[in-house]
Structure formats: structure tokens, C-alpha cells
C-alpha positions as a Markdown table, in Angstrom:
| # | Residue | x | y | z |
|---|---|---|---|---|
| 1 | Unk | 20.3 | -5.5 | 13.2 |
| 2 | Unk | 17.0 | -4.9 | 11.1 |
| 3 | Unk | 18.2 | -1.9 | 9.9 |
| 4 | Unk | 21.2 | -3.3 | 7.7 |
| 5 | Unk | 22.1 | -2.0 | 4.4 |
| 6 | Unk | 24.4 | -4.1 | 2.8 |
| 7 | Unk | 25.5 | -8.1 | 3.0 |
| 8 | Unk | 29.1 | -8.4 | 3.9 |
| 9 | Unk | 31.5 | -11.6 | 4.1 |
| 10 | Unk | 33.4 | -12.1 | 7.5 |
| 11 | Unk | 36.2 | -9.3 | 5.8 |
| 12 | Unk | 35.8 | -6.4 | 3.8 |
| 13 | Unk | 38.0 | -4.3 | 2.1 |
| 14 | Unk | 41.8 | -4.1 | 1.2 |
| 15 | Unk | 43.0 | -4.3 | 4.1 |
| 16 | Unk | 40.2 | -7.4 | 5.1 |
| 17 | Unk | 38.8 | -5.5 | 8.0 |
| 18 | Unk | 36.1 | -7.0 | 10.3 |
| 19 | Unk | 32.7 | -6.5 | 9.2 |
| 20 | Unk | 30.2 | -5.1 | 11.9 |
| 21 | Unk | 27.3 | -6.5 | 9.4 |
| 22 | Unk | 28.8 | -10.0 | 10.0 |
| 23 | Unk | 30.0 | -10.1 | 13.2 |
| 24 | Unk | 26.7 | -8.9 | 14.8 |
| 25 | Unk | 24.7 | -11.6 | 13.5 |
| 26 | Unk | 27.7 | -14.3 | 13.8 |
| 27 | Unk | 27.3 | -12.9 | 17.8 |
| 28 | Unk | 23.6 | -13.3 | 17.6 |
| 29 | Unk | 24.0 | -17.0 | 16.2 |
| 30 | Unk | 26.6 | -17.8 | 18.8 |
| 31 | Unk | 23.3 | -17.1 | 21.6 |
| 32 | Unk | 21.6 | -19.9 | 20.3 |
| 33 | Unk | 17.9 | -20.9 | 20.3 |
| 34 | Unk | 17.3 | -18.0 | 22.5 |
| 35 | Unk | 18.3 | -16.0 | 19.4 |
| 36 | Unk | 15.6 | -17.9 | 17.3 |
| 37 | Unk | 12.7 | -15.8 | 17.7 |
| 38 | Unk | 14.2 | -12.2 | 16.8 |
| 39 | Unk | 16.1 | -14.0 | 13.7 |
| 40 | Unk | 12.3 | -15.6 | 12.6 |
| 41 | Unk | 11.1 | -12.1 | 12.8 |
| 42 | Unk | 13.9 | -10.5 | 11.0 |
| 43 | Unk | 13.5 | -13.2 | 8.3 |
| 44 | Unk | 10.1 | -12.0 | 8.0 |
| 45 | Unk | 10.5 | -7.9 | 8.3 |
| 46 | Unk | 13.9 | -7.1 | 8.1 |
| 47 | Unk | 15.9 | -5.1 | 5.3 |
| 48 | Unk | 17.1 | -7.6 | 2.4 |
| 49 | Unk | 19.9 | -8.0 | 4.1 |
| 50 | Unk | 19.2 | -8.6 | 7.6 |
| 51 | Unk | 16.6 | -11.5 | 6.4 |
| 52 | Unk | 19.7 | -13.2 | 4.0 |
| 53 | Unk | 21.6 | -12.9 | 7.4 |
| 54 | Unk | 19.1 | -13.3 | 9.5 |
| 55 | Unk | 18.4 | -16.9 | 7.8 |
| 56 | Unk | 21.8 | -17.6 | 7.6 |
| 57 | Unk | 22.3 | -17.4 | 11.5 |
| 58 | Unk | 19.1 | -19.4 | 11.8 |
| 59 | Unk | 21.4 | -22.6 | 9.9 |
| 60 | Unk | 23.9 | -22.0 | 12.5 |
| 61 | Unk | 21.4 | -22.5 | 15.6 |
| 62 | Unk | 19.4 | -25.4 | 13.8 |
| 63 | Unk | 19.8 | -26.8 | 10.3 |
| 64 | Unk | 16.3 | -27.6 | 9.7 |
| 65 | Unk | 14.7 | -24.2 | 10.5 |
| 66 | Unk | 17.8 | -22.6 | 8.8 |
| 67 | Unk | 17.1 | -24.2 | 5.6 |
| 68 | Unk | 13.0 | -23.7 | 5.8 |
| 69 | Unk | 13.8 | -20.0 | 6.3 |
| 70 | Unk | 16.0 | -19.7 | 3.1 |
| 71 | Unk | 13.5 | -22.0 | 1.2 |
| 72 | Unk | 11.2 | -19.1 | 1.9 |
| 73 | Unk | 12.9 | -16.2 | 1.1 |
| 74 | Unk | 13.7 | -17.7 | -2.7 |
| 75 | Unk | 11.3 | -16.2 | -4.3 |
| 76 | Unk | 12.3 | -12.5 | -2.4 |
| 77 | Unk | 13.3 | -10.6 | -5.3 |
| 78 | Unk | 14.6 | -7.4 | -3.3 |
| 79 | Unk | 17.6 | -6.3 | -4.4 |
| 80 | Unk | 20.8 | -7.1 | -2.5 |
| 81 | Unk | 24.1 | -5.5 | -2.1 |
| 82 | Unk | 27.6 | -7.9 | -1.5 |
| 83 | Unk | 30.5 | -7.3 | -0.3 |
| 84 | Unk | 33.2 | -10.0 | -0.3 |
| 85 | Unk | 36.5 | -9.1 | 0.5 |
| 86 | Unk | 37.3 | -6.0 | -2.2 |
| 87 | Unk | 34.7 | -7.1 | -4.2 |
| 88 | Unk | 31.2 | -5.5 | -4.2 |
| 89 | Unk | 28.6 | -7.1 | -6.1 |
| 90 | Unk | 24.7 | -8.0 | -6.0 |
| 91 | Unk | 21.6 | -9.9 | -6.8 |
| 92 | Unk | 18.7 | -10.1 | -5.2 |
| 93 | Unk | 17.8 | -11.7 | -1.7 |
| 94 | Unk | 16.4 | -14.6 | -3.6 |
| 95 | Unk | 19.4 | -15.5 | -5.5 |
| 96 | Unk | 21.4 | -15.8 | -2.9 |
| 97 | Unk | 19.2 | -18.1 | -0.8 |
| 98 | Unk | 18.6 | -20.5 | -3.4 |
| 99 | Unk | 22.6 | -20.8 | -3.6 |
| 100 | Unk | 22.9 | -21.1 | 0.1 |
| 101 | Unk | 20.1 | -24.0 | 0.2 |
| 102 | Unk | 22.0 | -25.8 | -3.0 |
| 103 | Unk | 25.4 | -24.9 | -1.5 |
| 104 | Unk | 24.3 | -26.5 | 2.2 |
| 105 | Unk | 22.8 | -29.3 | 0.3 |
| 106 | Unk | 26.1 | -30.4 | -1.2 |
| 107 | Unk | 27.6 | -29.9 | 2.4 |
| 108 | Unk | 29.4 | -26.0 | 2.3 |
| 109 | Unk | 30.2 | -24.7 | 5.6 |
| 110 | Unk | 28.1 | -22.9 | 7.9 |
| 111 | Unk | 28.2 | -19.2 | 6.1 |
| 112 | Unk | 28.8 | -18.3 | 10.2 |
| 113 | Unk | 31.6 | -21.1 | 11.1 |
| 114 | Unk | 35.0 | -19.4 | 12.6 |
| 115 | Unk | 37.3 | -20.0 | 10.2 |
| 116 | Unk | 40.7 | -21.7 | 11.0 |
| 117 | Unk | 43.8 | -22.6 | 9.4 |
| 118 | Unk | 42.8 | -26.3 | 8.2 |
| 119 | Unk | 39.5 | -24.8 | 6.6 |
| 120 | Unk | 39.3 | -24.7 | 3.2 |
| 121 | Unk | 37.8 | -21.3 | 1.2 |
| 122 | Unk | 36.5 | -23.9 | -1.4 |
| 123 | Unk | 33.8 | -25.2 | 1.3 |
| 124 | Unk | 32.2 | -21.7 | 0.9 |
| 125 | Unk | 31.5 | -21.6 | -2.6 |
| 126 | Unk | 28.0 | -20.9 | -2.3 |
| 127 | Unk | 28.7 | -17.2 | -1.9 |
């Protein structure tokens, strides 16, 4: 998981194919708070895009330390590489968790909740 090149979305490409970026650390979020202390260190020493992710998952386990781990990584300038459904993009590490903290702020979704049919793609705006 440290070793992750690239920040995907729960799909990827034309055909919206799982994304084994996302769905390892959407596994490791679904462990819980015995997750918390290899996410904290990934935060800390992970690629760009593990920490992003890495954070992320730590919002899914508990808010709190979800949001104080974003709040740090703001000032990451690391580049970062997207991809969101066809669409590859990027920004830096930083960019990305400010909008994350302003986007969980105004109530988006947890970037790790299973989607379902009565969810709406509008509560994921931060991305």
C-alpha cells in the first residue's frame, strides 16, 4: 500500500473497472481502528498517494483523526496523479486535502462509502 503510484476513484477507465488503488485501502478502512496505526504511518511516509488515501481511510475509521490527518498534509506540495473514471488529472497532495477537509466540512460523503442506488454523485464533489 505505501508503494502507490497514482490516486484513483472507486472506477477507472471506459469500461469503469474496479480500482486495486481504491479497493485496498477501502479494505483496509473496512478493519477499523486496528487499521489506524499503519494508515498514521502511511500518512507520514507513504508515496503522495498512499498518504491522500491513507488519510482518507483514516475519515472512514474516525472523523476526528481523519480530518487532523488531512489538516496536515495541506501544505504537502508533492505532486499527485488522478484518475476519475476516464479522466486523468492532478494537483498536488495538498490541494486535494484542503478540498477533502472543506468538502467533509460542508457534509460530502465518506470518499470510502459503498455507493448505492439512492446515493447521490453530487455528495462527492470534493474530488
Amino acid at each position: 500500500m505505501a508503494e502507490v503510484k497514482e490516486f484513483h476513484g472507486s472506477s477507472i477507465g471506459f469500461g469503469s473497472a474496479p480500482s486495486p488503488y481504491y479497493y485496498k485501502f477501502q479494505a483496509e478502512a473496512a478493519k477499523g481502528e486496528g487499521a489506524i496505526p499503519l494508515l498514521e504511518q502511511l500518512v507520514l511516509d507513504g508515496t503522495p498517494a498512499a498518504r491522500l488515501y491513507a488519510a482518507l481511510a483514516l475519515y472512514s475509521i474516525d472523523n476526528d483523526r481523519g480530518i487532523d490527518a488531512l489538516e496536515s498534509l495541506k501544505g504537502d506540495t508533492s505532486p499527485l496523479v488522478t484518475l476519475f473514471d476516464c479522466t486523468r488529472g492532478g494537483g498536488t497532495v495538498g490541494e486535494f486535502a484542503a478540498a477533502a477537509v472543506d468538502g467533509y466540512r460542508k457534509g460530502a460523503r465518506d470518499f470510502f462509502h459503498k455507493l448505492t442506488a439512492d446515493d447521490d454523485p453530487k455528495d462527492f464533489l470534493w474530488r
